[in-house]
N, C-alpha and C positions, 0 to 999 in steps of 0.2 A: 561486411556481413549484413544481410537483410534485418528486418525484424521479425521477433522468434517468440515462438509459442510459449508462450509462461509458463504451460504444463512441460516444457523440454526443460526450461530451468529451472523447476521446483523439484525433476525429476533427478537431476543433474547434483540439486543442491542435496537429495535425499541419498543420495551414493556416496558423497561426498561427507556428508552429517553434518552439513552448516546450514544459515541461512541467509535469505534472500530480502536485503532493503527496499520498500517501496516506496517512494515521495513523490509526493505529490509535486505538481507545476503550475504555473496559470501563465508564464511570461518566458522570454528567450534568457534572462538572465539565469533563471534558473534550472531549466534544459543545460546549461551551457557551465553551471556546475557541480551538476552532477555528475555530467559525462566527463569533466576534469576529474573528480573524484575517482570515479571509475578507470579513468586510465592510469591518475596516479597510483590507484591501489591493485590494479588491474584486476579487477570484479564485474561478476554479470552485475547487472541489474536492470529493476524493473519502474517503468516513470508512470506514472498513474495522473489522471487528470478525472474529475470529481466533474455533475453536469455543470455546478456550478463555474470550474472552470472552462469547461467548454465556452459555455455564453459568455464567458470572460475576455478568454482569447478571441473567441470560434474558428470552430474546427477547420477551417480551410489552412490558415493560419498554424494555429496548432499542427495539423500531419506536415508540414512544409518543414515547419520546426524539425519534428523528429527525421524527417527525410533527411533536412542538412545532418545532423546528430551523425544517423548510422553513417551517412555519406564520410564524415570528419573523422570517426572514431569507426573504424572496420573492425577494429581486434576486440571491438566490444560487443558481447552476446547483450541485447537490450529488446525487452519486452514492453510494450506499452499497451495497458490498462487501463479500464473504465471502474471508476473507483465508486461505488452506491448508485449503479443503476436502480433507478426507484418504477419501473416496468419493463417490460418486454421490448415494446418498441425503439427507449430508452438502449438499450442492450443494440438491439436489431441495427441501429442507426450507425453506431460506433464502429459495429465488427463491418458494417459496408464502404465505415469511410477506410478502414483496415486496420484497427485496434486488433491486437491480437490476442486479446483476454477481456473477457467484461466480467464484473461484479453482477450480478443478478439479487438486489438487497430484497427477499420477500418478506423479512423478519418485520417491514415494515407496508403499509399500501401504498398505492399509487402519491398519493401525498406526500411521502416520506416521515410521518408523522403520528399515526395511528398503527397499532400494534395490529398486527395480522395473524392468523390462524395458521395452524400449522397446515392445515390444507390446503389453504390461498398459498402458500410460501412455497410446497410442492409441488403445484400446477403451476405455476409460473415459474420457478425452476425448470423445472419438466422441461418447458417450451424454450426457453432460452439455449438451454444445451441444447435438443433435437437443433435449432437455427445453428448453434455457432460448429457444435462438430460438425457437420456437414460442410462447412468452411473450414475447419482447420483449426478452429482459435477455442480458449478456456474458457473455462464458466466457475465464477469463485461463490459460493452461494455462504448467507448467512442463518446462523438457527441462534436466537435468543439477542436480547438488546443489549447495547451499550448505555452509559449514562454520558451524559453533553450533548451537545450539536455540536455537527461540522456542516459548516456551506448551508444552514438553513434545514440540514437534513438529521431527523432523530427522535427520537422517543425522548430523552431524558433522563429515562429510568434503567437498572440496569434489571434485564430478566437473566439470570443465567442458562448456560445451556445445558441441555438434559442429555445424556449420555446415550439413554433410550431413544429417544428423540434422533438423535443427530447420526444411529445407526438407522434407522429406519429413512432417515434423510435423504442421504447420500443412497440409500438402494434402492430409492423411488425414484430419485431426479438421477444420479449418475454426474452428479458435479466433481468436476478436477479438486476443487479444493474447498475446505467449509470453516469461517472465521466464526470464533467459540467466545461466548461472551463467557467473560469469567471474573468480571470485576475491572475491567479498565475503562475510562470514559474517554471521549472526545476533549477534546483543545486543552488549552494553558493549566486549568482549575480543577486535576483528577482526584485529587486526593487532601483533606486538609492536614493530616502529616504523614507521613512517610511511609507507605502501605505494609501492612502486614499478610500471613496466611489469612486472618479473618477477612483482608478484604479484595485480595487477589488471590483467587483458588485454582492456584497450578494443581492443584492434584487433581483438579476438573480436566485440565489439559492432559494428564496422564493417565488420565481414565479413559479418555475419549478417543487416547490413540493407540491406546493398550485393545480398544476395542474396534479402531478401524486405521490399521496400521501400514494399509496402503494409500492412505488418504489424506492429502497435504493440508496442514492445520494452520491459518492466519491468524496474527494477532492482529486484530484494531486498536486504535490508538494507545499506539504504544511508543509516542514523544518521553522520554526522561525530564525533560524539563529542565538542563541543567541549571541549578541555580548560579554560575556566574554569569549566564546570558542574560537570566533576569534581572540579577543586578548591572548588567552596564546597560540594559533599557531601564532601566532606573536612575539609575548615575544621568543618563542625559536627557531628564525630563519625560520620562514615564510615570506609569502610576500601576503598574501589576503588583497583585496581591501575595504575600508567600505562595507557594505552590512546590507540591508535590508530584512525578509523572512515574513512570513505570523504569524500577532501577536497571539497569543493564545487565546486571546479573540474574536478575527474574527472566528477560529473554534470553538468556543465554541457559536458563534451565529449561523454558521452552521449548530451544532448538533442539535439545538432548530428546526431548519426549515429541519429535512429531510436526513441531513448527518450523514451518520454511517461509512464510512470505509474512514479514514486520514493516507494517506502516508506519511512518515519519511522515508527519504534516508540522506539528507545533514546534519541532523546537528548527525545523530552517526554518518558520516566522519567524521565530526568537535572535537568530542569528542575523537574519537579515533586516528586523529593525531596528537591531543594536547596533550595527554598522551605520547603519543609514543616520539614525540622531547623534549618534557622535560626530561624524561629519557634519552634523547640522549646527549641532551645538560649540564644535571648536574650530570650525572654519564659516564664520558666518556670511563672507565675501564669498561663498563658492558659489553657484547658478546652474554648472554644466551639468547636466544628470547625469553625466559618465562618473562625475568625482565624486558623488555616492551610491550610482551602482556597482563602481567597481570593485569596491571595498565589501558590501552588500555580497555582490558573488562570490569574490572572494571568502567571504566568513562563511558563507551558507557550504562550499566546498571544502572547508574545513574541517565543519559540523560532519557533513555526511563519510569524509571519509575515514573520519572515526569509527562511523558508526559498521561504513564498512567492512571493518578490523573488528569490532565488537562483536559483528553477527558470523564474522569466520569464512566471508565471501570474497576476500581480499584474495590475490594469487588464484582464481579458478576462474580467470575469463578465457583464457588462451584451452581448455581441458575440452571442449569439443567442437565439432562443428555445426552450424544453423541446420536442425530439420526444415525442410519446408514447409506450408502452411496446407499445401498440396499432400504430402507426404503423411500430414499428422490426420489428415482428414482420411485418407486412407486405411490409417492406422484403426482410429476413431472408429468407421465402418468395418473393420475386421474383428475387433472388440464386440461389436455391439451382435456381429453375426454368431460369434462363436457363443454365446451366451443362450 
């Protein structure tokens, strides 16, 4: 199976009433356990790479990755994604090397850093989809900030997102999908105990999809964090702080109201530098890097296939076949006619 239009599997996931896992990559280890996860659990999913990992990997590199991926794993429906396009060209770039969904972040500017106007966030939306429909591929757009950074990219603060707002959004730009800030932040440190309604407002997410209810809703960072990961990076010469991440059961009221596409970035860190210092610290003769990547991969596909189970995308990979990218573009143009 090729790779598939993120809007076929959010659409897929919205028939079905579950949702869809995104995790991030930078390296072949971790390509390589997610698509274990996926087959173990037999679920679509969607692999997202951040610019920061682009320049990591880079891209050549990177699409070669995903090429062996769907090559190995055919029974797996797999979307990959550009995770905080911080402009247009940014976006532009991705969907030519053949991402089949990009992020279009305008909640922030070109810097990824200063808070942007809801007009800026429109016209550059705007632009993004016009480019990628006419390809075939998604456009995930964002209205309101998150608190944290990832990959260097972020406000800090969180603005919530406005209900008004996020209707008016989506019927100017026409984005696939629109991530709703509602109180989660970026990386390890979201919460200092254990979030409440006060500080994660699902009923923001129920509002928002009560009022645009064909319109697939993302969460951002939305790691749990579980705490026995951070304690065994701790156990083997860590130093993370307690922390608190987004419980499971909050995305899973999510999915019920409208969310399909949950990012994971923090907690495969988690998993996969827990593996790795323990290795470190109780085989101190070891050298080979296979003898703590593999343990490494290992944990981080265990992490995800949880998570797989958690979000209720486990059992739906086999439920359809790959639209083309040809075909959605198609689509995309008949849409846009009939209107």
């Amino acid at each position: 199976m090729p790779l598939v239009s993120m809007r076929q599997l959010l659409d897929e996931a919205s028939r079905g009433g579950y949702g869809v896992g995104a995790f991030n990559v930078n390296n072949m280890e971790q390509i390589q356990a997610i698509m274990e996860a996926a087959r173990e659990t037999s679920s679509p999913v969607i692999i997202q790479a951040s610019r920061g990992a682009r320049s990591y990997t880079n891209d050549l590199f990177l699409w070669h990755l995903m090429q062996a991926a769907v090559e190995l794993y055919p029974e797996i429906p797999v979307a990959l994604h550009l995770d905080h396009g911080n402009e247009p060209e940014t976006c532009f770039s991705a969907i030519d090397l053949g991402f089949t969904s990009v992020m279009m972040d305008g909640s922030l500017e070109a810097d990824g850093k200063t808070p942007a106007s809801f007009e800026y966030n429109v016209a550059v939306s705007k632009k993004v989809v016009a480019y990628a429909h006419a390809r075939g591929a998604t456009v995930e757009g964002e209205l309101g900030t998150l608190g944290g950074i990832e990959d260097g990219h972020g406000f800090g603060e969180v603005h919530l997102t406005d209900p008004d707002e996020a209707v008016e959004f989506v019927q100017q730009t026409g984005v696939d999908a629109l991530a709703v800030a509602f109180g989660t932040s970026h990386g390890a440190y979201k919460f200092a105990q254990e979030p409440t309604g006060d500080v994660l407002k699902m009923d923001l997410i129920e509002e928002i999809h009560r009022r645009l209810p064909e319109t697939h809703l993302v969460m951002h960072g939305s790691s749990s964090v579980p705490p026995e990961l951070v304690a065994q990076v701790n156990q083997y010469g860590g130093a993370l702080k307690p922390a608190w991440g987004v419980p499971v059961k909050e995305i899973q009221l999510g999915i019920r109201h409208g969310v399909r596409k949950i990012n994971v970035d923090t907690d495969s860190r988690l998993a996969v530098t827990g593996a790795i210092r323990k290795v470190f610290a109780e085989s101190l003769e070891k050298f080979d890097p296979r003898d703590y990547l593999k343990p490494a991969r290992a944990a981080m596909q265990k992490l995800i296939a949880g998570r797989m189970r958690d979000f209720g995308q486990a059992g739906h990979a086999g439920d359809y076949e790959a639209i083309s990218l040809d075909e959605m573009r198609v689509g995309y143009a008949a849409a846009a006619a009939a209107v």
